[in-house]
C-alpha positions as CSV (number, residue, x, y, z in Angstrom):
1,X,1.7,181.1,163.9
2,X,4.0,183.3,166.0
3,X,4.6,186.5,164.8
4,X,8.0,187.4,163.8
5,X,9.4,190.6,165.5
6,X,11.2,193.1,162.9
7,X,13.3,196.3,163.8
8,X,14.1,198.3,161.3
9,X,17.3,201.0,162.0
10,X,17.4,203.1,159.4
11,X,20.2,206.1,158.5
12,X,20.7,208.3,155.6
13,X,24.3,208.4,155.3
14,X,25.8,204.8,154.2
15,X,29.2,205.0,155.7
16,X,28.4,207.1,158.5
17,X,29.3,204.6,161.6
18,X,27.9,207.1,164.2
19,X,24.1,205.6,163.5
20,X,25.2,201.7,163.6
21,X,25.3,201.8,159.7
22,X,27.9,200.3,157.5
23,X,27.9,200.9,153.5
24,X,24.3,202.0,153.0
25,X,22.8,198.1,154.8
26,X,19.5,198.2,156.9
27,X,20.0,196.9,159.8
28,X,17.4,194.5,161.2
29,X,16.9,192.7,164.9
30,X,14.6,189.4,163.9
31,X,13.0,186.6,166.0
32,X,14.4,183.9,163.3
33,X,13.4,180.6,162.9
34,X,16.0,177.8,163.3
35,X,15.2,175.7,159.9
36,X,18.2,173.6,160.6
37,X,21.2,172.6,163.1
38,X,24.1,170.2,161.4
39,X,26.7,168.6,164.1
40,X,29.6,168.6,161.9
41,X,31.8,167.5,164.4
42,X,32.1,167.3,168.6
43,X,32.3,171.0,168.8
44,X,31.4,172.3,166.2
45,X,27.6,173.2,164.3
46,X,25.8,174.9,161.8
47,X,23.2,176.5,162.5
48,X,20.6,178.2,159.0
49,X,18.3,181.1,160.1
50,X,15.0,182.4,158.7
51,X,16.6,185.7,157.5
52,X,15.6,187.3,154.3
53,X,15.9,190.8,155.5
54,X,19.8,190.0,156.5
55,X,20.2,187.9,153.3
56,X,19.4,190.1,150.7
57,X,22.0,192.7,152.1
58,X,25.2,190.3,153.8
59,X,28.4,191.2,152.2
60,X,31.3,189.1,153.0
61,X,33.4,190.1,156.2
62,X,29.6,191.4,157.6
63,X,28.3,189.3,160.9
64,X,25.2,189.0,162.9
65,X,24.6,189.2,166.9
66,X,22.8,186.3,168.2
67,X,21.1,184.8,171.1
68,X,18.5,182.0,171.9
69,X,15.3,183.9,172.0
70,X,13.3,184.2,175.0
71,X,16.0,183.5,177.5
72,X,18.0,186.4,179.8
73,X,20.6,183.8,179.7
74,X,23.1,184.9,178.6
75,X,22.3,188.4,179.1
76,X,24.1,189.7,175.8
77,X,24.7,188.2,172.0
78,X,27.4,186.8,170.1
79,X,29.0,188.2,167.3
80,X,29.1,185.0,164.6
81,X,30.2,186.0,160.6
82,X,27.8,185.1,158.1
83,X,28.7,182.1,156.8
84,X,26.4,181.2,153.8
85,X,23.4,183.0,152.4
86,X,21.5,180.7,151.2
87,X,19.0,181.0,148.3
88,X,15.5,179.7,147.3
89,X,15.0,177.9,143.7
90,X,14.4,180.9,142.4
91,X,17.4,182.2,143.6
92,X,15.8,184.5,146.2
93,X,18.2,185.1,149.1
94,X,16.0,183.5,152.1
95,X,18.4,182.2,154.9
96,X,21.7,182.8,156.5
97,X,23.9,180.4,158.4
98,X,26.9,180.4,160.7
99,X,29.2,178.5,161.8
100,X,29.4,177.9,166.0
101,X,32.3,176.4,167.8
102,X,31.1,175.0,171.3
103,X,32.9,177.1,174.3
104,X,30.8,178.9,176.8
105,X,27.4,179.1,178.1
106,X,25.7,181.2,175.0
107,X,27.7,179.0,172.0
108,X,26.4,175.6,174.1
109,X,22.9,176.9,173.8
110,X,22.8,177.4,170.2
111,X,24.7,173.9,169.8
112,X,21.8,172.7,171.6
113,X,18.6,174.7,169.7
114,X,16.7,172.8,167.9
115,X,15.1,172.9,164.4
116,X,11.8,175.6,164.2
117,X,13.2,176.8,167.8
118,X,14.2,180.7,167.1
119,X,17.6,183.1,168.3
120,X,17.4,186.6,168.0
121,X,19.5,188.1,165.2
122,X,20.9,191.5,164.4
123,X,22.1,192.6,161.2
124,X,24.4,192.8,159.1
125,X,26.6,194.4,161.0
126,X,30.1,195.9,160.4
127,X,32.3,196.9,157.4
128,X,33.1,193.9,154.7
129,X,36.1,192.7,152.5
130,X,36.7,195.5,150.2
131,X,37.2,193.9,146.7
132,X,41.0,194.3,145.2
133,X,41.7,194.9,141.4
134,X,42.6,193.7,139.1
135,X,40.8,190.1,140.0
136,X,43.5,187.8,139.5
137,X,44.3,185.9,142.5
138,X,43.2,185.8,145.9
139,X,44.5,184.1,149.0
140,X,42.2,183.5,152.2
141,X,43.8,182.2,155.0
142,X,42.1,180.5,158.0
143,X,42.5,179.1,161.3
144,X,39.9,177.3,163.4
145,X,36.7,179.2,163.4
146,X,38.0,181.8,161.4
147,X,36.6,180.1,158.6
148,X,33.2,181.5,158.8
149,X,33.6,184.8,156.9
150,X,35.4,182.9,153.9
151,X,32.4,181.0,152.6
152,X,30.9,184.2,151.2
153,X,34.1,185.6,150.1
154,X,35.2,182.6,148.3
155,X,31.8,182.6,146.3
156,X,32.4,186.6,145.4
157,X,35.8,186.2,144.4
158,X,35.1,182.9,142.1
159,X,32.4,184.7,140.4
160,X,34.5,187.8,139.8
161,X,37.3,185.1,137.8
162,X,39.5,185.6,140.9
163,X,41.6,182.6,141.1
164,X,41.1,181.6,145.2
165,X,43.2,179.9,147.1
166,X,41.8,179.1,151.3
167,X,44.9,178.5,153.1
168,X,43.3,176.2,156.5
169,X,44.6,175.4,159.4
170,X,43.9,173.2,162.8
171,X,45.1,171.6,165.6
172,X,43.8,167.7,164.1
173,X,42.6,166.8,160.8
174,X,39.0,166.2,162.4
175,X,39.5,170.3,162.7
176,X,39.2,171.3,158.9
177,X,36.0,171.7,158.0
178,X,33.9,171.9,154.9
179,X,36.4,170.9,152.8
180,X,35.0,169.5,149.6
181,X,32.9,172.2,150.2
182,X,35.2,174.7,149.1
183,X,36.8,172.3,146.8
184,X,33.1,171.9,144.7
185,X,32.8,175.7,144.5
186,X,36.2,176.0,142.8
187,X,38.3,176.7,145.3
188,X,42.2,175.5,145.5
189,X,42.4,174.1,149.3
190,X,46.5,174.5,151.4
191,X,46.3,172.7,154.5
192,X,48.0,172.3,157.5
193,X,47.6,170.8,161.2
194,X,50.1,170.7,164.2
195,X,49.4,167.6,164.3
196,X,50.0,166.3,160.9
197,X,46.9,164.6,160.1
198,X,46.1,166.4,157.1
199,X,48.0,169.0,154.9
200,X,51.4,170.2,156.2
201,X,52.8,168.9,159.2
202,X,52.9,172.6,161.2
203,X,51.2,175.7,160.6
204,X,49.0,177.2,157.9
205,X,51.5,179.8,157.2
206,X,54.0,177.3,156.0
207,X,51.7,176.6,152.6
208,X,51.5,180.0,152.6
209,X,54.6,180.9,152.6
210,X,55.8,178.8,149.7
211,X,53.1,180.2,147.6
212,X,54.0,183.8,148.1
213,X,57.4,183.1,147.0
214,X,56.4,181.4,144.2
215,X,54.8,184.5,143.0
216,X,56.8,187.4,141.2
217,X,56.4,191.2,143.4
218,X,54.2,192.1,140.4
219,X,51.4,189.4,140.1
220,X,48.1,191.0,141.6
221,X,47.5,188.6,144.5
222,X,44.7,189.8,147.5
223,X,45.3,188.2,150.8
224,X,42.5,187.9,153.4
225,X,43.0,186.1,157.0
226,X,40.7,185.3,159.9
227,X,41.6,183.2,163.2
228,X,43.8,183.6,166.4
229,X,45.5,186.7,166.9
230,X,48.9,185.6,166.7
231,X,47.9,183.8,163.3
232,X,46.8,186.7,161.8
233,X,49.9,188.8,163.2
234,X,52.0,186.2,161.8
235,X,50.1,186.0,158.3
236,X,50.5,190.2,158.3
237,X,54.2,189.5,159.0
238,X,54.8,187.1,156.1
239,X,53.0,188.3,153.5
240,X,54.7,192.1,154.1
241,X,57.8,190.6,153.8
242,X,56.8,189.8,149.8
243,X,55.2,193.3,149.5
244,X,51.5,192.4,150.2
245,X,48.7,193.7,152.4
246,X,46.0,191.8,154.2
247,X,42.8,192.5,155.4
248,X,42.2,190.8,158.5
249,X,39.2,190.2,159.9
250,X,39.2,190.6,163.5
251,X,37.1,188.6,166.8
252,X,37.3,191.1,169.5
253,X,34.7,190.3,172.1
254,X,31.5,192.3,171.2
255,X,28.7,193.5,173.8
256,X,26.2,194.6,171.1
257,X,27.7,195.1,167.6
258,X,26.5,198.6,167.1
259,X,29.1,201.1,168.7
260,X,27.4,201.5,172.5
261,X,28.9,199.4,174.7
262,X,32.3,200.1,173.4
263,X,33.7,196.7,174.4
264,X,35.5,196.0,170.7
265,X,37.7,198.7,171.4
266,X,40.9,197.9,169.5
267,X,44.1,200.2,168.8
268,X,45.3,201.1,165.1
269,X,47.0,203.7,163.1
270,X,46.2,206.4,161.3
271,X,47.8,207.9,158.0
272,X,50.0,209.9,160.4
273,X,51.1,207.0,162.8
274,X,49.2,208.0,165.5
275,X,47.7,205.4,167.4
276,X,44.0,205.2,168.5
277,X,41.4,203.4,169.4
278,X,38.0,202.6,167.6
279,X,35.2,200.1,167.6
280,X,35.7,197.1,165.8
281,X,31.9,196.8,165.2
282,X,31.4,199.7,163.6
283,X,35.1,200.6,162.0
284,X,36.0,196.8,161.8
285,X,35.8,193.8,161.8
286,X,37.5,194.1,158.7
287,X,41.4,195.8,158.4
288,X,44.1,196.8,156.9
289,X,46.4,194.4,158.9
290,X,49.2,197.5,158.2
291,X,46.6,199.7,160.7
292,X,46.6,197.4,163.2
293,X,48.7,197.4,166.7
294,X,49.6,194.4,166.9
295,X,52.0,194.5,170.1
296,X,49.2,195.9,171.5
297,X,46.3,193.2,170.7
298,X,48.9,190.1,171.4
299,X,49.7,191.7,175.0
């Protein structure tokens, strides 16, 4: 049996970013097993990892940094969210999965691994959804592969009471996945594709849009988003027009999800205004949308 390879990073301070450590989690680098790769459609897979170490400790928002093991090609990981943590019948937390849309050379390999074949994985990395009270409603908004980091959420906020709404949107009908998924879990589904296939003929935020103005300025709703840029910018833009604030969950490109490489670089704002830039591994990938310069990130 090959042996599997654990690092263990450790840091005293929770919270302190400095040491690659977000909200007290131990950060572990694995050899993982594959246990299974699902097709769910021509581009995109899911792929379950041996993880117990990362299980026990993913918080929704948090993400991994993966690669096929054994191969220098390509050279660096991927940043993926966690998309499921998956439990044993005892209800042990034994396995992760994520979701992987089919682009470049490093998403084709792990579209290609096969079951018991093994990816390094880092993590869990970066700072998660910060939970909003009261828990009466919550809105999560999604385009494409912005999806992954709402499987976990929707799970927290449905066992917190927390009325959830996922607001999904694609190109083509084929696009939205996991559907019933969210829809067994207890989850009220809004969708929308350009195309008109399924949902709204148009964009997500059109759904959205009618349900925030449905709502009265007082009624405790908690937005979340995660997808393109412009989506998000234009999810920020809506919903502070009724008063609300999202966390978005950014997708800069990341070189190694701890804070050396400084390739996540992204601008926001302080209390003051001032703008600056900071590491979207380490002080990310969740936001305040409000922070966020988004003339900046849109070009």
């Amino acid at each position: 049996m090959r042996k599997k390879r654990i690092l263990i990073l450790s840091c005293t301070q929770p919270r302190r970013s400095r040491c690659g450590y977000t909200h007290g989690a131990m950060i572990v680098d694995i050899d993982a097993e594959v246990m299974a790769n699902t097709k769910l459609s021509a581009d995109y897979n899911v792929l379950v990892l041996a993880a117990p170490d990362i299980a026990r400790q993913a918080r929704p928002g948090q993400f991994v940094m993966v690669k096929p093991s054994g191969s220098f090609t390509p050279l660096l990981r991927r940043p993926f969210s966690i998309f499921e943590v998956l439990r044993d019948p005892s209800g042990t937390p034994g396995a992760i999965s994520l979701l992987n849309k089919r682009i470049g050379v490093g998403t084709t390999l792990l579209w290609d691994v096969e079951p018991a074949g093994r990816v390094l994985c880092l993590g869990p990395l970066g700072r998660p959804f910060e939970p909003v009270d009261p828990p009466a409603e919550a809105f999560m908004v999604a385009g494409g592969v912005g999806l992954a980091p709402f499987a976990t959420l929707g799970d927290a906020l449905i066992a917190r009471g927390t009325r959830t709404t996922l607001f999904y949107g694609a190109r083509r009908g084929p696009e939205l996945l996991y559907t019933e998924w969210f829809a067994t879990r207890g989850v009220t589904l809004a969708l929308a594709t350009e195309d008109g296939s399924r949902g709204d003929h148009g964009l997500v935020t059109q759904p959205l849009q009618r349900a925030l103005a449905a709502r009265v300025s007082s009624d405790p709703v908690a937005l979340y988003a995660c997808g393109p840029t412009p989506m998000m910018h234009a999810v920020w833009k809506l919903a502070a027009g009724f008063g609300r604030d999202v966390q978005v969950s950014l997708e800069p490109v990341m070189g190694c999800g701890m804070g050396g490489c400084y390739s996540c670089v992204i601008p926001i704002r302080n209390d003051g205004g001032q703008r600056h830039f900071v590491r979207s591994c380490l002080a990310g990938p969740v936001f305040n949308a409000s922070r966020v310069v988004w003339e900046d990130l849109m070009g």
